[in-house]
VOGU-3710 file (C-alpha; in Angstrom, 3 decimals, decimal comma):
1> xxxxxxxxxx> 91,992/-4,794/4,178  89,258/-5,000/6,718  86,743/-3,239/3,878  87,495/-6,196/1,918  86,960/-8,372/3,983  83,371/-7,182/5,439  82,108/-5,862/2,061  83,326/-8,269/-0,595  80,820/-10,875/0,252  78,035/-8,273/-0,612
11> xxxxxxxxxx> 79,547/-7,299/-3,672  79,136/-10,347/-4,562  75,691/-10,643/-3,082  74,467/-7,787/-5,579  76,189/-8,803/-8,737  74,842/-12,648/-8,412  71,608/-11,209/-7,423  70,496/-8,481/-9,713  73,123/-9,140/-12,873  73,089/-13,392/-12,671
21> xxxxxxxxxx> 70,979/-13,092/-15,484  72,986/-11,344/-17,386  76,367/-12,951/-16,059  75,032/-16,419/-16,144  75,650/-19,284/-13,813  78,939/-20,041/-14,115  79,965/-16,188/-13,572  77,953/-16,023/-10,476  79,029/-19,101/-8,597  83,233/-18,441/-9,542
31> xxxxxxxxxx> 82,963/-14,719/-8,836  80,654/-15,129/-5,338  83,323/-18,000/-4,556  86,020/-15,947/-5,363  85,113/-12,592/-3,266  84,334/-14,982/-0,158  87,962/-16,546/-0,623  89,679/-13,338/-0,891  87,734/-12,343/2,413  88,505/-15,630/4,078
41> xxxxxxxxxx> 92,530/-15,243/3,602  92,283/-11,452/4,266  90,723/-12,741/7,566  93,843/-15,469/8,003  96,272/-12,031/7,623  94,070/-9,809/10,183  94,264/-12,841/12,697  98,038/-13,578/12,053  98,676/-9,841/13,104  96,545/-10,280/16,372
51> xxxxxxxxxx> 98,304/-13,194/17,203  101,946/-12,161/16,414  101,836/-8,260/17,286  98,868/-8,247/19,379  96,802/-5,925/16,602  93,657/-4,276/17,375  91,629/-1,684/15,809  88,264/0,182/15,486  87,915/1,632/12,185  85,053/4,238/11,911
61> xxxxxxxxxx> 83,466/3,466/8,445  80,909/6,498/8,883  78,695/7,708/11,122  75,463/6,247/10,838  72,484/7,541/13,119  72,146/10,427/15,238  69,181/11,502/17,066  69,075/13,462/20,113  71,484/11,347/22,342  71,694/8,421/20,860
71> xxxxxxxxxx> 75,029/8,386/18,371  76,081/4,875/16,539  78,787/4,445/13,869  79,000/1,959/11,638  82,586/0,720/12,825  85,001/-2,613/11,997  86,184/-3,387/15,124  89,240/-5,882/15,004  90,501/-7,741/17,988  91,385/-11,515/19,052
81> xxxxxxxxxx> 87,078/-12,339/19,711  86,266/-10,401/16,317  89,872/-11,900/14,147  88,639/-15,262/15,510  85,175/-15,338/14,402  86,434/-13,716/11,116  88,591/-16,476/10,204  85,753/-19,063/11,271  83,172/-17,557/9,125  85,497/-16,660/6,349
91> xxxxxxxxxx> 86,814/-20,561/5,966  83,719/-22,474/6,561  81,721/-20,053/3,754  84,495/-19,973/1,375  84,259/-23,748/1,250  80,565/-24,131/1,121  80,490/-21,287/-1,600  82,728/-23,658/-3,280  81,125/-27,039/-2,495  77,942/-25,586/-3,443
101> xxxxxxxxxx> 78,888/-25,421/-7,009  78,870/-29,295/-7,035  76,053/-29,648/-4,891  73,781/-27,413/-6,366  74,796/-28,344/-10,662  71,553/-29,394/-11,339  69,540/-26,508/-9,833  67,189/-23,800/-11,871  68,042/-21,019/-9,431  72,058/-21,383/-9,091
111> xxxxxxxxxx> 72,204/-17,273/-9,066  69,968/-16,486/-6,307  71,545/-19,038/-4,352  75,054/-17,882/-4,322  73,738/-14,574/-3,855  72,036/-15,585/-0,512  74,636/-17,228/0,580  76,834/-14,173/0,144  74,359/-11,722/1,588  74,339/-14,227/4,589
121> xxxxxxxxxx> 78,146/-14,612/4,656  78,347/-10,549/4,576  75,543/-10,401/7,435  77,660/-12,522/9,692  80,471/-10,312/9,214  78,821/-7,376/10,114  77,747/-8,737/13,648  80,933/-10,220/15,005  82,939/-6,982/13,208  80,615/-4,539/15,156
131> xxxxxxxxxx> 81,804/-1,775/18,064  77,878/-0,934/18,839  74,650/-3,398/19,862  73,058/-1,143/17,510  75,301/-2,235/14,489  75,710/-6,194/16,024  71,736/-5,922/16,354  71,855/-5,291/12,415  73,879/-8,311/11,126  71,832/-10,382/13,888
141> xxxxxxxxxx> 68,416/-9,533/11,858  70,288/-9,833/8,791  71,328/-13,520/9,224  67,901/-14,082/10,814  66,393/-12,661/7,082  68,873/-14,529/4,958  68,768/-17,840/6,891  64,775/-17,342/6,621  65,733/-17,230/2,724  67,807/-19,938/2,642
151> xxxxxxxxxx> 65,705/-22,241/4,226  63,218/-21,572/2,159  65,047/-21,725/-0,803  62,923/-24,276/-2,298  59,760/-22,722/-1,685  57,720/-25,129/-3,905  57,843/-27,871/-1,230  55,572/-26,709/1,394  57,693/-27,911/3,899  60,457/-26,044/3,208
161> xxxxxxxxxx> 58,026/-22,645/3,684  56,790/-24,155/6,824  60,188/-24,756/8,189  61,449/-21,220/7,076  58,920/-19,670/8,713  58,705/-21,516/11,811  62,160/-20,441/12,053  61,611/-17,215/11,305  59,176/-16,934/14,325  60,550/-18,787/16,931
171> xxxxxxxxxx> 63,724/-15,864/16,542  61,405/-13,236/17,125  60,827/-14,241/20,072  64,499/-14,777/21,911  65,134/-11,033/19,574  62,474/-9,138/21,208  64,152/-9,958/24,443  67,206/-9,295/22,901  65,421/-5,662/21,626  64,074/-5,122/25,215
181> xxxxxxxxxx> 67,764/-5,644/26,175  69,511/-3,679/24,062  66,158/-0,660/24,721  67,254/-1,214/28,523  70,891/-0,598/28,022  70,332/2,938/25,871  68,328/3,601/28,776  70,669/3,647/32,045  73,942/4,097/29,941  73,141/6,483/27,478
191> xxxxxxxxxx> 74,929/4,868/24,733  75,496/1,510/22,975  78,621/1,427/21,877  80,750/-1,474/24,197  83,768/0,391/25,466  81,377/3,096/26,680  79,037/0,336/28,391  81,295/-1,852/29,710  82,901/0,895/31,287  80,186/2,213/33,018
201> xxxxxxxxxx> 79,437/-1,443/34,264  80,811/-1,467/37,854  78,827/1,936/38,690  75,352/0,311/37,327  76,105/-3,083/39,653  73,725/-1,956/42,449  70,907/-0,626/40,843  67,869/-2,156/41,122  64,373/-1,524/38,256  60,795/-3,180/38,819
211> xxxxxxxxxx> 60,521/-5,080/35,915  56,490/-6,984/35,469  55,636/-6,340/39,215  59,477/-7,758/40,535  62,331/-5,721/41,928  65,299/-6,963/40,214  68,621/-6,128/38,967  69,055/-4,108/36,281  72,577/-5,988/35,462  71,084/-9,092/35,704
221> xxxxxxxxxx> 67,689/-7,836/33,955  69,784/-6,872/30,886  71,861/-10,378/30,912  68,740/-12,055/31,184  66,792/-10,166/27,991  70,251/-10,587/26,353  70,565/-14,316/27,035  67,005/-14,947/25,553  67,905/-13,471/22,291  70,890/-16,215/22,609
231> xxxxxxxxxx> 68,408/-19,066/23,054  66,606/-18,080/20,039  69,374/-17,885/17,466  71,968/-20,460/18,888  68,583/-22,741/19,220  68,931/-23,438/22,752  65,764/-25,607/25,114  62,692/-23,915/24,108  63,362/-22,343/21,499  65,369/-24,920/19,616
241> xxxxxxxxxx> 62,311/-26,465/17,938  63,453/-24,658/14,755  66,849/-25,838/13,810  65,972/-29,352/12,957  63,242/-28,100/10,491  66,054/-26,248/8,897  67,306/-29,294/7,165  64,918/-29,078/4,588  66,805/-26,164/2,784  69,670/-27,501/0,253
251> xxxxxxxxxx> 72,626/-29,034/2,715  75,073/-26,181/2,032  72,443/-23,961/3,802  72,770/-26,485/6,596  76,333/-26,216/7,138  76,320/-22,558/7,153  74,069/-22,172/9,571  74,963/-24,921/11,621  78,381/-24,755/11,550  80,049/-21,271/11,890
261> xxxxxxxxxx> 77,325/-18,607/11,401  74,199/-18,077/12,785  73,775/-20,307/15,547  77,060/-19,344/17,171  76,111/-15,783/16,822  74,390/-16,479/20,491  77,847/-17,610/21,981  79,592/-14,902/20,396  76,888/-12,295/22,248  77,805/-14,053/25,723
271> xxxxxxxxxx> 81,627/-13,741/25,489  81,367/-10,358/23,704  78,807/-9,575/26,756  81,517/-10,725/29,122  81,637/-7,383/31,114  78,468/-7,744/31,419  77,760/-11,185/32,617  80,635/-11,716/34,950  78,515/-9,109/37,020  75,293/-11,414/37,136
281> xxxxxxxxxx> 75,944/-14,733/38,929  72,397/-15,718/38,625  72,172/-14,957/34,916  75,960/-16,898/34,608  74,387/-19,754/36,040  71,094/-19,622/34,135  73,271/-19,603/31,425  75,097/-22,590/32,243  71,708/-24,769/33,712  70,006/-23,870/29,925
291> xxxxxxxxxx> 73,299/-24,926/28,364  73,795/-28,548/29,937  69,863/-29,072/29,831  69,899/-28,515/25,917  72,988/-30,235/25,534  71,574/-33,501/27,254  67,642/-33,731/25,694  68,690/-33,251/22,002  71,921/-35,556/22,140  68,634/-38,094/23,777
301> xxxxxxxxxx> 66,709/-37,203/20,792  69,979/-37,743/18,232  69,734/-41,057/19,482  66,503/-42,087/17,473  66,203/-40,157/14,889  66,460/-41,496/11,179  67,285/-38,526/8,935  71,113/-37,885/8,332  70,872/-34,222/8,067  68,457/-34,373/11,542
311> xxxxxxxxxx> 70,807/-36,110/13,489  73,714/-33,520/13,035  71,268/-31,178/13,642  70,704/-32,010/16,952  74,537/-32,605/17,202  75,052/-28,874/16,352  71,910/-28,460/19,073  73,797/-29,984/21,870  77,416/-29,033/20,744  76,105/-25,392/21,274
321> xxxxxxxxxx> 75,410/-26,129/24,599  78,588/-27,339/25,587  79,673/-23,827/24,719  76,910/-22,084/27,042  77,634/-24,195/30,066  81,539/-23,296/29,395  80,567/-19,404/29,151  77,878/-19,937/31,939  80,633/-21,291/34,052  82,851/-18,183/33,164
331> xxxxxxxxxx> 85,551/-20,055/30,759  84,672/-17,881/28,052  87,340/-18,716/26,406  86,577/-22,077/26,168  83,417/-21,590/24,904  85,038/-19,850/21,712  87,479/-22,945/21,406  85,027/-24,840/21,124  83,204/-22,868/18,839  86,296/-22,590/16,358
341> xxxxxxxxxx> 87,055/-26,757/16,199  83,182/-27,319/16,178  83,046/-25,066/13,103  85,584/-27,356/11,440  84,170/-31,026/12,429  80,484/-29,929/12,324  80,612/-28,184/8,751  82,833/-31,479/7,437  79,691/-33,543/9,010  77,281/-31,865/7,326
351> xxxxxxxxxx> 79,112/-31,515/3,810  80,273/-35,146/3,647  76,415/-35,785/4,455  75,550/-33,925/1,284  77,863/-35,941/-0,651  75,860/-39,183/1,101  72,853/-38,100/-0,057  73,728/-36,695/-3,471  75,155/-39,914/-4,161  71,828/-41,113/-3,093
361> xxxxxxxxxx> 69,892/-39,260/-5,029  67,764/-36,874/-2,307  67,932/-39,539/0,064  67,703/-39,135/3,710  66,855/-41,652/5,769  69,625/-43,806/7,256  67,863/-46,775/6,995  67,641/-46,612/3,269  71,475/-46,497/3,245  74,122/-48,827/3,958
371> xxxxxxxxxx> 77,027/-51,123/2,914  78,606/-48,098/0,537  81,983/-47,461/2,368  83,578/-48,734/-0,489  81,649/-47,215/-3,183  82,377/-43,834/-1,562  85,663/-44,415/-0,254  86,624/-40,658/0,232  83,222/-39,341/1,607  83,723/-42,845/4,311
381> xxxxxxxxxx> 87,258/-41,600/5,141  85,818/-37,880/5,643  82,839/-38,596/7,352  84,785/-41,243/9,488  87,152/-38,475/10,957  84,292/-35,822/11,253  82,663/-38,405/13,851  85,849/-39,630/15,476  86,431/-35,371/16,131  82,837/-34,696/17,276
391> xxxxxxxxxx> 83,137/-37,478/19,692  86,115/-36,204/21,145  88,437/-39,112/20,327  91,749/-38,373/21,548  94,152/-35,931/20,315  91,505/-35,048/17,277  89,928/-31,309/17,374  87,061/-32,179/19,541  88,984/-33,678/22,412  90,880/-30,637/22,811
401> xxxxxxxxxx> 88,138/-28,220/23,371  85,250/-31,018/24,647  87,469/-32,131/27,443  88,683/-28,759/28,402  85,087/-27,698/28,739  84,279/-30,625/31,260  87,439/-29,569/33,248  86,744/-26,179/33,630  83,234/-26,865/34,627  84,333/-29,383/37,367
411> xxxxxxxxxx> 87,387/-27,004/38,296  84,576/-24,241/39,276  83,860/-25,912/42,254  80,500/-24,962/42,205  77,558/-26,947/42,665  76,058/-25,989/39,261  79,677/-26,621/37,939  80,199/-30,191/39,060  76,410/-30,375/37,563  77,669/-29,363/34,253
421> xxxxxxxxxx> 80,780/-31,505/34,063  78,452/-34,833/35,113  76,128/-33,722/32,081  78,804/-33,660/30,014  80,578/-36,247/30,601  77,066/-37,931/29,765  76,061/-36,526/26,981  79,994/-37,121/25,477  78,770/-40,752/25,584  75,452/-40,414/24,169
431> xxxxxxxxxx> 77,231/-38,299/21,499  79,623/-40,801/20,550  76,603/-43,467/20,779  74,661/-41,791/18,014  77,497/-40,585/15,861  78,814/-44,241/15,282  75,275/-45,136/14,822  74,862/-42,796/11,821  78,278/-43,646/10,355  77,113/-47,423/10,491
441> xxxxxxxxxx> 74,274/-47,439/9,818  74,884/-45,081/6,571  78,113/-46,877/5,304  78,377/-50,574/6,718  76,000/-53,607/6,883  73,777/-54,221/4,262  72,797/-52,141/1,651  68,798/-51,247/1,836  67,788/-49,035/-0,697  65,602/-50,543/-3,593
451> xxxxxxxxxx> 65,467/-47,200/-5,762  68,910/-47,212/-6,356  71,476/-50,128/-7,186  74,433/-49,956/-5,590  76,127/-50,473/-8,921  74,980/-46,666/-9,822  76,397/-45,340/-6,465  79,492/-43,252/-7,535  81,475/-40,523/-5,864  81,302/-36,903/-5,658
461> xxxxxxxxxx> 82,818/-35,004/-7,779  86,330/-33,163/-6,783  84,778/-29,476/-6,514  82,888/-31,385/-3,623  85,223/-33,695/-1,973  88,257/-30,657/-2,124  86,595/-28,442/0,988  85,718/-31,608/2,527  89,177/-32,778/2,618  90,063/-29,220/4,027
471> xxxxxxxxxx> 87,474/-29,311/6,634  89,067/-32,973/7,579  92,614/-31,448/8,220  90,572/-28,962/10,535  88,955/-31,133/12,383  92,621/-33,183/12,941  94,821/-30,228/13,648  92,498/-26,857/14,893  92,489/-28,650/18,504  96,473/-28,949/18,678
481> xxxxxxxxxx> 97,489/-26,387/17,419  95,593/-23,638/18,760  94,962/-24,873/22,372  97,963/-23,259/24,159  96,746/-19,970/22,142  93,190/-20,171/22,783  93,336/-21,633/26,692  96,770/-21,897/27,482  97,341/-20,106/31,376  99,496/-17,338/29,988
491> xxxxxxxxxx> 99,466/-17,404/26,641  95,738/-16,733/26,342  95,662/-14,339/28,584  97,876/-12,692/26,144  95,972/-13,265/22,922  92,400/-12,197/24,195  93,638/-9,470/26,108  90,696/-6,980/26,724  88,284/-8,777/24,129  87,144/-11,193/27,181
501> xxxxxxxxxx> 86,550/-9,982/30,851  87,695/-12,222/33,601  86,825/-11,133/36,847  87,804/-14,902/38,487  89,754/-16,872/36,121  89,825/-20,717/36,537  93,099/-21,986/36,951  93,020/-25,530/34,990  96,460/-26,419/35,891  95,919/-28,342/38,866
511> xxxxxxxxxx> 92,946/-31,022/36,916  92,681/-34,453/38,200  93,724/-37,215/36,717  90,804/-39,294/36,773  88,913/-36,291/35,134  91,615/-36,041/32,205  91,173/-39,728/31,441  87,444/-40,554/32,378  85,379/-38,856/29,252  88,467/-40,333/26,532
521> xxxxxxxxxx> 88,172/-43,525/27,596  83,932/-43,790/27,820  84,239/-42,487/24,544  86,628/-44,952/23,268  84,847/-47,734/24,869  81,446/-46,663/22,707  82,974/-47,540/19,760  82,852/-51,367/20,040  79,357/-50,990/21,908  77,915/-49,273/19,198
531> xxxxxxxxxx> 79,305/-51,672/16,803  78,027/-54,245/18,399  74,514/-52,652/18,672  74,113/-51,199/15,113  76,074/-53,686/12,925  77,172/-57,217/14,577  73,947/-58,366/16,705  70,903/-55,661/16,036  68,413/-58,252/18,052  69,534/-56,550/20,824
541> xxxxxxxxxx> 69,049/-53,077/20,256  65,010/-54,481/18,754  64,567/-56,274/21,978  65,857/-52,642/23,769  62,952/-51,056/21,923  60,318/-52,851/22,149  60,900/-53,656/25,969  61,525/-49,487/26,086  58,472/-48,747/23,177  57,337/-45,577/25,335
551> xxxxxxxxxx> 60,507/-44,345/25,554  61,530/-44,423/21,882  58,196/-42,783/21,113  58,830/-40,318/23,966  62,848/-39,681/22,012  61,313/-40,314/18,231  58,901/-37,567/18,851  60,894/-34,965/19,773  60,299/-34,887/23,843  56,951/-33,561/22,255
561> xxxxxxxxxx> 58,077/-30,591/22,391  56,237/-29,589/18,720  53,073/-30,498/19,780  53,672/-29,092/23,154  54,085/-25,860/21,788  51,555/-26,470/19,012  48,614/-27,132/22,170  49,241/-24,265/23,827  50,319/-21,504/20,843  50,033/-22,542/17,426
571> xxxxxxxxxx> 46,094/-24,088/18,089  45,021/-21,196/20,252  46,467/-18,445/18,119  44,817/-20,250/14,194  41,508/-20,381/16,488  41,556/-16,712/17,289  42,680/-15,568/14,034  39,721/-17,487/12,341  37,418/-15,938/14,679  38,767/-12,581/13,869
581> xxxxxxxxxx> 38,625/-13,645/10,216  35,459/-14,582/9,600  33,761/-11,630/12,260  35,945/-9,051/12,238  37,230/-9,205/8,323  34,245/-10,892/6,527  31,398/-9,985/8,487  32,915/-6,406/9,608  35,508/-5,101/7,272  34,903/-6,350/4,157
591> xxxxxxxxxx> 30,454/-6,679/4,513  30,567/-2,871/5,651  33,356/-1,467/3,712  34,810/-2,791/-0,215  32,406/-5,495/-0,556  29,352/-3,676/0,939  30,301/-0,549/-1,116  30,716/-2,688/-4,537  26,886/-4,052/-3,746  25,693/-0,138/-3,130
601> xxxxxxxxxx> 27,399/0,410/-6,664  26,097/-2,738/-8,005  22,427/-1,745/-6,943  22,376/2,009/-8,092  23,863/0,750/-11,190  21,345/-2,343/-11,873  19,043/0,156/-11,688  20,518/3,095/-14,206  21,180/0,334/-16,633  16,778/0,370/-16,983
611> xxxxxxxxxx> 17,295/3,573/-18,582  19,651/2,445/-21,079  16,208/0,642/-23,034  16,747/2,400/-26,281  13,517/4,432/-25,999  13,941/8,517/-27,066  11,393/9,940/-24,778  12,809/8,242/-21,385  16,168/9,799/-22,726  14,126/12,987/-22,823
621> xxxxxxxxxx> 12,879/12,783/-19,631  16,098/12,216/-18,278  17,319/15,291/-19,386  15,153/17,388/-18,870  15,288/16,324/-14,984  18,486/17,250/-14,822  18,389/20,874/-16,624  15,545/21,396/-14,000  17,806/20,425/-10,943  20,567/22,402/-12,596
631> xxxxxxx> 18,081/25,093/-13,225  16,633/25,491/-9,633  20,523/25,642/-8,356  21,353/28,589/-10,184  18,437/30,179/-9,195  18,939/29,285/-5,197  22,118/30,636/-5,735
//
């Protein structure tokens, strides 16, 4: 059962890849749907028998390398962290295999497509299924290749290269820390398999290793290198400049990623690094300081922005850092409840945005939108209880693991702690601000678009609209019914077992009152504000703007943080390689080597070409030149 569920998605991978040609269309997107949806339950039965019997297992596939000490097995390791990432990858890429038949009808390269998507889907698996860094390391690169793929899957529209391989880049940087920390770790334990490592933990605690001039830990050292291969794929502050771009691959694409795959890859390496990190205060509050600063500036930036797909982008941006600040704060368990309702809300988001702008024909902007709630009455409904779960309106999926993160944070009672729960609480207002402004400003008030008539607006068809409506009873129930599992006192203590290390548990029993109540009701309260702002009387949000102009630039623009980065790396580095270019290449390489060689031919052979005149006698002469060279070397010899 756990083969099928790992390697079914790459069956499927292979035959839509190299045989959807042969197989067709159709073939490819029922049988890639169909593998994916036999994983996805297969995952539902693994994580019923973790819950119930308290299953676990390591299942040695084969062994993989071996070379001198250094011995790592490809392995399906099955706990409560691994069954619960299985069953949030396996629903969330079922349904977008699915909704992508829909989306994607009119599309040249419909094979390819559900191929990537399955090679993704199977990448994914590999990492949170791993027993080794080695084998996690694997399916890291993997979904770094296939998202890389995906984003680029139009690769006509230059901007869809660009984006690919911006974010292509910017992950090579947090995964050569990563690399560095994974090098480091082979290095003072000897292995890389986790039960071996995090065994050996408490013994390595004092050590210390000169690391770029600076004594430091080596624990903290290796949660620090770790932690920056976290920033790169769960697009945390710095290196979070790629995610956004990724919108300009199809919107299934988007909701993978975004939702349940590779951006919460970096979460899963925290808790999975548990052992690890609860040994490195510094690098547990690092973790937390980068978590509540990302999740602030991009729900700032959210505010302002005018593309649908950009906005829950930057959602998924700051979302992600909720879940660092709640692992940085040591409720890792949190951080993985979070993870599992996001996955539900956050993929219905970006779906039911699909259907927006396939209804809309490529549209993206917001502002070309508007006054369709009835035309699409069950994309409104959807999208209407996605945004009421990512604000965290009561008893709804996000309240549930949103509010328990604040709690914990404040029940630290630490100074970075109370730090994180104030940022949160803030940014669950600016959250709910610029979620109601996308669901107004896309279905009510007026309708603005002059390509289209609202007459031809019609709804998405049912092969769309059925995973959205099963997303939707996520994002109502996953909070409820799996909060006493995932952070109840006892029983999660019992359900995560050894698959989470808790060296001080928080005890959240004892929250205040005015702490349980304070984030619902500012959230409730933004609902009539931003109705009032976006729909009833807009003069006042103009006025807001123009008296704030700077400001708005400052948020439209991204904190600056492109051209930031494009001043000091992307300038510098074109400048450079264009003075390599044109002296080292052109002037060097190619004047002194092929091209200076094919002008030495070019010359010598201009000038045999006068012999070929026709005339007998300079043939003659020719020849006998030669039988005298030939001649005088036989006799020399």
């Amino acid at each position: 059962m756990e083969y099928a569920i790992v390697f079914l998605p790459l069956i499927g991978a292979i035959v839509s890849g190299f045989f959807g040609k042969i197989t067709g269309d159709r073939f490819s997107e029922i049988f890639t749907s169909f593998l994916v949806s036999i994983s996805a339950i297969l995952s539902f039965v693994v994580f019923y028998f973790v819950v119930v019997q308290g299953y676990a297992n390591n299942i040695t596939i084969f062994s993989w390398i071996t070379s001198g000490d250094l011995k790592v097995n490809w392995s399906i390791k099955i706990d409560a962290l691994s069954s619960t990432m299985l069953v949030v990858v396996g629903i969330v890429s079922s349904l977008v295999h699915i909704y992508s038949i829909g989306y994607m009808v009119h599309d040249d390269c419909k094979t390819r497509f559900m191929s990537y998507l399955s090679l993704f889907t199977f990448a994914m698996l590999t990492l949170v299924t791993s027993d080794n860094f080695f084998q996690l390391f694997f399916g890291w690169e993997g979904v770094g290749l296939c998202s890389y793929l995906l984003i680029g899957f139009w690769y006509k529209k230059p901007s869809a290269n660009a984006a690919a391989i911006k974010a292509f880049i910017v992950n090579r940087v947090g995964d050569f820390g990563f690399a560095l920390g994974i090098f480091l770790i082979f290095y003072y334990f000897g292995t890389l398999n986790y039960s071996e490592v995090f065994a050996q933990i408490p013994f390595i605690v004092g050590k210390q290793i000169n690391f770029l001039g600076i004594e430091t830990n080596v624990i903290t050292l290796i949660c620090l290198l770790l932690f920056l291969g976290c920033m790169g794929k769960s697009a945390q502050i710095f290196l979070h400049t790629w995610l956004p771009d990724a919108m300009e691959g199809p919107t299934p694409v988007s909701a993978l990623i975004h939702a349940a795959t590779m951006v919460t890859a970096g979460v899963f390496l925290v808790v999975r690094c548990s052992p690890i990190f609860e040994y490195s205060q510094f690098a547990l509050n690092l973790v937390c300081i980068v978590g509540m600063t990302t999740a602030f500036i991009t729900a700032t930036i959210a505010l302002v922005q005018n593309d649908i797909k950009k906005i829950i982008a930057y959602s998924t941006c700051s979302q992600l850092g909720y879940m660092f600040f709640a692992a940085g704060v040591g409720a890792y368990h949190v951080a993985i409840f979070h993870l599992f309702t996001h996955a539900f809300f956050k993929a219905l988001l970006f779906l039911g945005s699909g259907s927006v702008i396939h209804s809309f024909r490529n549209e993206q902007d917001i502002r070309l939108m508007g006054g369709v709630w009835k035309k699409l009455p069950y994309t409104w409904i959807l999208m209407l209880i996605g945004t009421l779960a990512l604000t965290g309106f009561p008893f709804l999926s996000g309240y549930y693991s949103k509010d328990a993160i604040i709690e914990f944070a404040y029940l630290k009672n630490s100074t970075v702690g109370f730090y994180a729960a104030a940022i949160g609480i803030l940014t669950a207002v600016l959250t709910s601000i610029y979620s109601w402004r996308l669901l107004f400003k896309t279905f009510h008030g007026k309708y603005s678009n002059e390509k289209i008539k609202i007459n031809e607006m019609h709804e998405s068809p049912m092969v769309m609209l059925v995973p959205l409506i099963l997303l939707g009873l996520g994002a109502i129930g996953s909070g409820f019914l799996f909060k006493d599992l995932f952070i109840g006192h006892e029983s999660s203590s019992e359900f995560w077992r050894n698959s989470i290390l808790f060296l001080n548990p928080i005890i959240h029993d004892l929250s205040p009152t005015w702490l349980l109540l304070l984030t619902p009701l500012l959230v409730i309260i933004s609902i009539p504000i931003s109705y009032y702002l976006f729909l009833k009387d807009k003069k006042i949000l103009s006025n807001l703007v123009q008296s704030n102009k700077q400001v708005y630039e400052f948020l439209l623009n991204k904190w600056y943080f492109d051209e930031l980065y494009d001043f000091i790396f992307v300038k510098p580095i074109k400048r450079l390689g264009l003075i390599f270019w044109k002296n080292g290449d052109i002037k060097t390489i190619d004047q002194f080597g092929p091209d200076g060689f094919a002008k030495l031919v070019k010359f010598f052979s201009n000038k045999a070409v006068q012999f070929q005149n026709g005339y007998i006698y300079h043939y003659a002469f020719v020849m006998l030149v030669g039988f005298s060279i030939l001649l005088t070397y036989l006799i020399l010899i």
